[in-house]
N, C-alpha and C positions, 0 to 999 in steps of 0.2 A: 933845660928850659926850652918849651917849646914856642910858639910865638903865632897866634889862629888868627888873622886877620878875615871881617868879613866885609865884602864890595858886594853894590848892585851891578848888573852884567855891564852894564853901562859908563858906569864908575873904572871898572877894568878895563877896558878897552881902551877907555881916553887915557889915563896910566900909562896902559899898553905903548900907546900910540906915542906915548912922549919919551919912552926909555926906549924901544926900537929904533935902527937905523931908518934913515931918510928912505932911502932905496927900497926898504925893504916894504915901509906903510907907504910910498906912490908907488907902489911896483903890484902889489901885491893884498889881497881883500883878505883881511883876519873876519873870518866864518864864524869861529868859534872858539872856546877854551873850556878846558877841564882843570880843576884843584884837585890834585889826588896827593894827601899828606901835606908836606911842605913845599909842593911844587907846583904852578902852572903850567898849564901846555898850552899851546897858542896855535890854532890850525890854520890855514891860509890858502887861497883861492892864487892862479894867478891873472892878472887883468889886461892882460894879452896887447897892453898900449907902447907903442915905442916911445923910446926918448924922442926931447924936439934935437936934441943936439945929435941925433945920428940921422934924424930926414934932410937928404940932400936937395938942392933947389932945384929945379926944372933948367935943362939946357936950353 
């Protein structure tokens, strides 16, 4: 049994965005995704911003 779910791109991402780790949706910009079969692929940017917890304060 196979099981064909259809989302609008939009639909997916927010999905996307709730079953990925933390780290990975602020760290990182999901571009895009492909459905090929039974699988998504989820492509990703990265957003080049440090954490606040590793900027050290001014001496």
């Amino acid at each position: 049994m196979s099981l064909r779910i259809s989302m609008s791109s939009g639909a997916l991402f927010v999905a996307a965005n709730l079953l990925l780790p933390e780290g990975l949706v602020r760290y990182f910009d999901m571009t895009k995704h492909e459905i090929k079969g039974e699988e998504i692929h989820f492509y990703f940017t990265v957003l080049n911003t440090v954490p606040q917890k590793n900027l050290k304060k001014p001496i």
